[in-house]
C-alpha positions in Angstrom: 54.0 -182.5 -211.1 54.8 -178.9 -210.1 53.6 -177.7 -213.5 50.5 -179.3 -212.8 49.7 -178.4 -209.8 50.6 -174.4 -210.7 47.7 -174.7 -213.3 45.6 -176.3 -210.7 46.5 -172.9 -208.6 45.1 -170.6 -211.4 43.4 -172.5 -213.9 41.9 -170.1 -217.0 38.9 -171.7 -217.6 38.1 -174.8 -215.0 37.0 -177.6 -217.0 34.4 -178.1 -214.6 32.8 -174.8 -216.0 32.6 -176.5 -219.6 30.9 -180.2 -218.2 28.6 -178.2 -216.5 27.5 -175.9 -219.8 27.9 -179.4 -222.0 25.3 -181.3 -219.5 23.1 -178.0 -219.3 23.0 -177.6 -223.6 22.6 -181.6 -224.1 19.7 -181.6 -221.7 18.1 -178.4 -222.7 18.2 -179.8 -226.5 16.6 -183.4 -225.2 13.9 -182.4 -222.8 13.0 -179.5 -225.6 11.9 -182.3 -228.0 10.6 -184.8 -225.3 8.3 -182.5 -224.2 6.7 -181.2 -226.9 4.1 -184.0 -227.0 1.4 -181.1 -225.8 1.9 -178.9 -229.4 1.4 -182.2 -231.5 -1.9 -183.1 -229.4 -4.6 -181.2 -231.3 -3.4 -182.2 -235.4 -2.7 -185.5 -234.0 -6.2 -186.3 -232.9 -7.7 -184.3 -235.7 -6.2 -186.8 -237.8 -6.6 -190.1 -236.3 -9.2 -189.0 -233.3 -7.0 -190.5 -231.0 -8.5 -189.1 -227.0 -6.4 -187.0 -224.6 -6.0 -189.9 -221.9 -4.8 -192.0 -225.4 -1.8 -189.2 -226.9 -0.9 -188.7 -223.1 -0.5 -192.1 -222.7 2.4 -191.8 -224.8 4.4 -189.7 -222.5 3.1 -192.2 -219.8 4.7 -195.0 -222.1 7.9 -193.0 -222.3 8.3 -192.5 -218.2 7.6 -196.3 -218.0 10.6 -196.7 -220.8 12.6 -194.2 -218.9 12.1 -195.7 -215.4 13.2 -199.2 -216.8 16.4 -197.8 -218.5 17.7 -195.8 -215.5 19.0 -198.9 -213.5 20.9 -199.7 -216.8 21.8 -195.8 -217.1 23.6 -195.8 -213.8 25.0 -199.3 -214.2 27.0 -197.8 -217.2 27.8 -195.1 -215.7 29.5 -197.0 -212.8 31.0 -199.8 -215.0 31.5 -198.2 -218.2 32.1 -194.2 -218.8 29.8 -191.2 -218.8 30.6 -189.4 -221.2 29.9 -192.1 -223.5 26.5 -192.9 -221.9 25.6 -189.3 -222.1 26.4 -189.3 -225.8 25.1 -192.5 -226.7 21.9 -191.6 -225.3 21.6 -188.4 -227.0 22.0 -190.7 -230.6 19.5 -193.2 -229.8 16.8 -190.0 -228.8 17.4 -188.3 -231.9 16.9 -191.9 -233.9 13.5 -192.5 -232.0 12.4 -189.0 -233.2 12.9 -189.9 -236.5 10.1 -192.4 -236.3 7.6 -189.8 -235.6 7.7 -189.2 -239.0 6.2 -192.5 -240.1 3.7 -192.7 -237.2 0.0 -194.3 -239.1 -0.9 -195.9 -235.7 -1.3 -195.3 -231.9 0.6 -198.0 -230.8 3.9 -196.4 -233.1 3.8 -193.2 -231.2 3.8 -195.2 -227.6 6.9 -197.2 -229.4 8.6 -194.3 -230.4 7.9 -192.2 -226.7 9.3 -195.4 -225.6 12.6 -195.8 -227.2 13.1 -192.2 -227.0 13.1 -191.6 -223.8 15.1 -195.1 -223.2 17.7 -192.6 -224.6 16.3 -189.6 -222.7 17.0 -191.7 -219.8 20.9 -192.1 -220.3 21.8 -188.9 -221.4 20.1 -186.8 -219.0 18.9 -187.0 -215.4 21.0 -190.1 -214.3 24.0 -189.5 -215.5 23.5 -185.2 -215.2 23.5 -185.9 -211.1 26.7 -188.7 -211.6 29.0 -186.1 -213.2 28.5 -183.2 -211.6 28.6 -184.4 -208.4 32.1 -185.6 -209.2 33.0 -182.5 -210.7 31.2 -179.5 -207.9 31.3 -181.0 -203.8 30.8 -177.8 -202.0 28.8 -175.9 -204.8 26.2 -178.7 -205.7 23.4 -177.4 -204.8 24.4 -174.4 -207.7 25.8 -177.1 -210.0 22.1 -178.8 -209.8 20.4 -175.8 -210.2 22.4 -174.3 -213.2 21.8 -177.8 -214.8 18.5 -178.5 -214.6 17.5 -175.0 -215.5 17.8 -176.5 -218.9 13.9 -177.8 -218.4 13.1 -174.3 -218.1 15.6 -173.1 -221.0 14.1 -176.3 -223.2 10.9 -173.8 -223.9 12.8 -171.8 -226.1 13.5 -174.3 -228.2 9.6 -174.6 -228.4 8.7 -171.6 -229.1 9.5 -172.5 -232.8 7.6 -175.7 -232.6 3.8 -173.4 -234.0 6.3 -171.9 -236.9 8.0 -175.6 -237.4 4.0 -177.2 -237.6 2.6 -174.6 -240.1 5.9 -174.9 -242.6 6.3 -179.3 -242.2 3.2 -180.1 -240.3 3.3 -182.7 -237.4 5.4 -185.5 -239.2 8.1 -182.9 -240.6 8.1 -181.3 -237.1 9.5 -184.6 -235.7 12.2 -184.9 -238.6 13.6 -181.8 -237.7 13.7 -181.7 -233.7 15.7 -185.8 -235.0 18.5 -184.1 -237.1 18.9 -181.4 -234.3 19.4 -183.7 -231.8 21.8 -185.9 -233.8 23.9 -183.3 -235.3 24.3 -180.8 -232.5 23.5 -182.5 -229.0 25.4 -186.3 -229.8 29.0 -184.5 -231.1 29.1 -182.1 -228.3 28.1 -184.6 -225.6 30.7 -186.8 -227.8 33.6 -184.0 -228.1 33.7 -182.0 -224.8 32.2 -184.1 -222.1 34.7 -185.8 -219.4 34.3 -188.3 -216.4 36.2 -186.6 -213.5 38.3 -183.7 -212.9 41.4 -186.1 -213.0 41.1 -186.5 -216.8 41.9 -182.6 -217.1 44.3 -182.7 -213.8 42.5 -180.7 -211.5 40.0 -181.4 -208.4 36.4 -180.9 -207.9 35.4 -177.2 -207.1 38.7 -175.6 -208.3 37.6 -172.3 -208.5 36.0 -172.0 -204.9 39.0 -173.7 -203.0 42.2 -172.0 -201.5 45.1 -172.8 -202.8 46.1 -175.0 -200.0 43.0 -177.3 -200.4 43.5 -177.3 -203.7 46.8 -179.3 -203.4 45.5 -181.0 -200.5 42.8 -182.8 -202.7 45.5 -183.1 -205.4 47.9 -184.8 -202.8 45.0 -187.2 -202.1 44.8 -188.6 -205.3 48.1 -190.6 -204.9 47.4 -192.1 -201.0 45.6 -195.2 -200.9 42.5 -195.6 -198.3 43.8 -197.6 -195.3 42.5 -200.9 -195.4 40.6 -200.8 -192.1 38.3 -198.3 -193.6 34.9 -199.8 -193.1 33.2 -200.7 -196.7 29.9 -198.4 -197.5 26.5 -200.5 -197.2 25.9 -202.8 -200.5 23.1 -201.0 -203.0 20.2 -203.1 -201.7 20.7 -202.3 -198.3 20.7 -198.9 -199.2 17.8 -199.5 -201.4 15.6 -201.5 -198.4 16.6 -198.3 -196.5 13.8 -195.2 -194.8 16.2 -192.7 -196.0 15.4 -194.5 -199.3 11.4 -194.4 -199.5 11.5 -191.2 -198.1 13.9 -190.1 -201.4 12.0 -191.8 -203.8 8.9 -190.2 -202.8 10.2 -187.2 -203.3 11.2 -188.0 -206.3 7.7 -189.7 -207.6 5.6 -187.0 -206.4 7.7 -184.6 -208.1 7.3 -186.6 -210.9 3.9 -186.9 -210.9 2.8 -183.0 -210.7 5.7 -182.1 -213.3 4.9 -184.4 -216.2 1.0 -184.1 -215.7 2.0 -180.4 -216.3 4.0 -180.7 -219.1 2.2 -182.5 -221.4 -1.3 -180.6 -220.0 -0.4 -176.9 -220.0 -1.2 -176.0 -223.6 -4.0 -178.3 -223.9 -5.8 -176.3 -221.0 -4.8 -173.2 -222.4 -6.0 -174.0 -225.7 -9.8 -175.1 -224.2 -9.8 -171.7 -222.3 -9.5 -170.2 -226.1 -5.9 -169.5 -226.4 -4.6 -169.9 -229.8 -1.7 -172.3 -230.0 0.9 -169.4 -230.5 -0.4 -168.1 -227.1 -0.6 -171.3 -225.8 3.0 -171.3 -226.3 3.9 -168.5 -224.9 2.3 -169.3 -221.3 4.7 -172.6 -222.2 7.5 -170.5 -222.4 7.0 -168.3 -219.6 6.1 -171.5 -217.8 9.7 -173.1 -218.8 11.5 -169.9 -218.4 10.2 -169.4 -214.7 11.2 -172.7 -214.1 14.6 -172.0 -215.4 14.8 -169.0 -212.7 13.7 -171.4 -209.5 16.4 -173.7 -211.0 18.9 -171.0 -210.5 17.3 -169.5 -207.5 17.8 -173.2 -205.9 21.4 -172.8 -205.4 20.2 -171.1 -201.9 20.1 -174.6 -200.8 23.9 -174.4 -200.0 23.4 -172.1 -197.6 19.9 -172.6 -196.0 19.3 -176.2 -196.5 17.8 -178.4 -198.8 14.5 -179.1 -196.5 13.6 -175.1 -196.5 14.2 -174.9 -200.2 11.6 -177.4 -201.1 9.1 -176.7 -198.6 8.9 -173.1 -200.3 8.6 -174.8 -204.1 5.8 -177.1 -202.6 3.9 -174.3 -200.9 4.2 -172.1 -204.4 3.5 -175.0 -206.4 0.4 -175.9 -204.4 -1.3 -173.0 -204.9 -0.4 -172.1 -208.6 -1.8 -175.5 -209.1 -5.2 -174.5 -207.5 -5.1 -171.3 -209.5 -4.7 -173.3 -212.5 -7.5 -175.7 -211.7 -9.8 -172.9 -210.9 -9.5 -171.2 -214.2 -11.8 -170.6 -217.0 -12.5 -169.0 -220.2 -14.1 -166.2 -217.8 -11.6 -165.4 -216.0 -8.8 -162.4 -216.4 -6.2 -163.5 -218.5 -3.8 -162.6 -216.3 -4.7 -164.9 -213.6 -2.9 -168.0 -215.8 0.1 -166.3 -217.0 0.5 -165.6 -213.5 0.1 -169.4 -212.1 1.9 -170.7 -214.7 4.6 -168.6 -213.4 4.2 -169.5 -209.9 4.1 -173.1 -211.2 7.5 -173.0 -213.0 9.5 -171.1 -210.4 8.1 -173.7 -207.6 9.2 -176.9 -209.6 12.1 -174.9 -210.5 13.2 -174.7 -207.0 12.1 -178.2 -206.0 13.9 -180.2 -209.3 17.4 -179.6 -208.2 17.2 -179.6 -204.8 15.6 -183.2 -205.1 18.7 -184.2 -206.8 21.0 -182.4 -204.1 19.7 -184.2 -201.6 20.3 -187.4 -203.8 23.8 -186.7 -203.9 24.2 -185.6 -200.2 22.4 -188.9 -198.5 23.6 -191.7 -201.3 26.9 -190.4 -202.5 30.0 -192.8 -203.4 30.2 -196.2 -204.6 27.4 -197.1 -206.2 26.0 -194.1 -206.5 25.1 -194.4 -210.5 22.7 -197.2 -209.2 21.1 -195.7 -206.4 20.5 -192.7 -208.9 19.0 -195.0 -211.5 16.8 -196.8 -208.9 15.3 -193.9 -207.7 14.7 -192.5 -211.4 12.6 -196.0 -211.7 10.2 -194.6 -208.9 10.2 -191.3 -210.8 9.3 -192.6 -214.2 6.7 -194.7 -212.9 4.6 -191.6 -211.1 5.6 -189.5 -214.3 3.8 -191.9 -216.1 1.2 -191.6 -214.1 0.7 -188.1 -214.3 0.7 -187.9 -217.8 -1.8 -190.8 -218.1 -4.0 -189.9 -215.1 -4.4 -185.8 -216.0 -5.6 -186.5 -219.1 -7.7 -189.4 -218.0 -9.4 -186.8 -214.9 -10.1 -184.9 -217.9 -11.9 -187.3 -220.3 -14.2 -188.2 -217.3 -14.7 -184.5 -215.6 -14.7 -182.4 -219.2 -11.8 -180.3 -217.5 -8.6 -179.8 -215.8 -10.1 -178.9 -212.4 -10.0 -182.0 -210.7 -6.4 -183.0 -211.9 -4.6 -180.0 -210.6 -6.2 -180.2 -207.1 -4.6 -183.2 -207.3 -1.5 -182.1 -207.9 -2.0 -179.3 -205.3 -2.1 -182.4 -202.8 0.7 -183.9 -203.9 3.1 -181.0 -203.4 1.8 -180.8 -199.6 2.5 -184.2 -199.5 5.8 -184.2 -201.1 6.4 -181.5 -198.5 5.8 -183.7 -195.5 8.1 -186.2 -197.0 11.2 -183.8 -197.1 10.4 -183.1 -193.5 11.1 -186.7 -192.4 14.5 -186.7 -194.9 15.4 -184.0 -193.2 15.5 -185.5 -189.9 17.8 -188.1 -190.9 21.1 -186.6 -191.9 23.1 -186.6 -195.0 25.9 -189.7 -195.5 28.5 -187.8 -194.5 27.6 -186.4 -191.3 27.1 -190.1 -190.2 
């Protein structure tokens, strides 16, 4: 025991430093090739004349996928072991990416959106939450944000996707993102990914404990919880709970506003007569602004989670109006510039919704609160897919789909107001 506790004192590398890079690489990779439904929207409907509110309908079909596979998500990760959820996920996305290659009909690309992000569902955002919150305690908030930067990092992958259309075209695109996915996310999810920090005999945030602490937390470990403890409210209670709806608002409206973006950014570009390589770009520097709120986001440790997402919805409010408001007229500069905005607010929201996840639903059953809240998600980010590309079918433009989403931060603002009132679990 004393030779594991000294490497507890002075561990080289923490493990917890490798989870977090494994969860950041595995997600990056996954939400890269999930969201590139935008870059395939133009050759796709060339070819079959499908209509935007009918490709985006296929991400819609993927949230709905997503939101029904969470509960199961977080049920395996309770019951059963993350690290093979994680990884079992990542094969069964790469699979369903193989069947873009065969798509002849519109109902084969909703099926494959479908299984893939059944996958999508248990690799990422479920189980991301899950295992670093057993992992980082008192650094979550920077856990979070380092992890979900990966949306934001996902652009660069991207980036190649013009290159990868003009070489293979749209069905060789999706062949390759498949064999990526299977061959570099699934072994190192499979190889490197662990539980808890007792698998590598050490405790959760290591590396920002004294050493006292440190074997306090490792002392722990062996003493059983006295058995007048009271037991933690049952998963429907919780469920059937304020602190609940106010959560899973969050949650939804966040959905809504980040999917309708994802999937809509390049085709608006594109009608303002940027070329798809530029087009990409503006992606990019969406994602990679994004990444940056994700990291900025950590400030949630110190000056709350409530103050954190209030200044992503006020950012993301306006850059939405500024986006709406756009035309071919316009300076150039005036989207690059909102589509920064954009990313950096729903950089800093993203993470800080899952913080405040872990800080009010924490403990037992906390893989199924997770996944029930993920249903509420997927079922607004299916929405937003489906309904921005529906506003524009009926309006001609983007105008009336971003003002939306403008209102939707405000509301998603009031929202974390209320949550804030009611403190975390375990201040109660």
């Amino acid at each position: 025991m004393t030779g594991s506790l000294g490497a507890q004192m002075k561990p080289r590398l923490w493990y917890g430093w490798v989870v977090l890079a494994v969860v950041f690489v595995v997600m990056a990779t996954l939400i890269g090739a999930r969201n590139s439904l935008g870059f395939f929207f133009k050759e796709m409907a060339g070819e079959f004349g499908w209509s935007r509110a009918e490709l985006s309908a296929a991400y819609s079909a993927g949230m709905i996928a997503q939101g029904l596979a969470s509960p199961l998500a977080g049920w395996m990760g309770d019951r059963w072991n993350l690290r093979w959820t994680i990884s079992a996920g990542a094969l069964a996305t790469g699979a369903a990416l193989l069947l873009g290659y065969f798509i002849q009909s519109l109902w084969q690309l909703y099926l494959m959106y479908a299984l893939l992000s059944a996958g999508f569902a248990m690799a990422t955002y479920v189980p991301q939450v899950h295992i670093l919150s057993n992992w980082f305690h008192k650094r979550r908030g920077l856990a979070m944000g380092i992890s979900t930067s990966a949306q934001g990092f996902a652009t660069v992958l991207t980036l190649a996707l013009p290159s990868l259309l003009g070489v293979f075209g749209w069905r060789g695109s999706y062949a390759a993102l498949a064999l990526f996915v299977i061959f570099f996310a699934f072994p190192l999810a499979a190889g490197l990914l662990r539980n808890d920090p007792e698998e590598k005999d050490t405790v959760p945030d290591a590396p920002f404990l004294a050493i006292e602490e440190r074997m306090a937390l490792a002392a722990q470990r062996t003493i059983p919880l006295p058995m007048e403890a009271p037991a933690p409210p049952g998963v429907r209670e919780r469920i059937l709970s304020m602190r609940f709806f106010l959560l899973a608002g969050i949650y939804g409206l966040g959905a809504f506003t980040f999917i309708g973006a994802v999937v809509h950014l390049v085709p608006h570009a594109t009608d303002q007569g940027f070329t798809l390589r530029e087009a990409g770009f503006i992606f990019f520097l969406w994602g990679a602004f994004i990444m940056a709120g994700n990291l900025a986001s950590c400030v949630s440790d110190r000056i709350g989670r409530t103050p954190t997402y209030l200044t992503g919805a006020a950012l993301g409010a306006g850059a939405a109006i500024v986006l709406g408001l756009f035309t071919a007229e316009t300076n150039p500069v005036q989207l690059y510039g909102a589509a920064a905005v954009s990313g950096f607010a729903l950089g800093l929201i993203r993470p800080t919704i899952s913080a405040l996840a872990a800080d009010h639903f924490e403990g037992p059953g906390f893989g199924k609160m997770n996944g029930a809240v993920m249903v509420v998600f997927s079922a607004f980010g299916a929405l937003g897919a489906w309904a921005t590309g529906a506003l524009y079918d009926a309006q001609g433009s983007y105008l009336g789909a971003f003002l939306l989403m403008a209102s939707l931060f405000a509301l998603g603002g009031l929202l974390a107001l209320a949550l804030g009132r009611l403190k975390p679990v375990e201040g109660e």
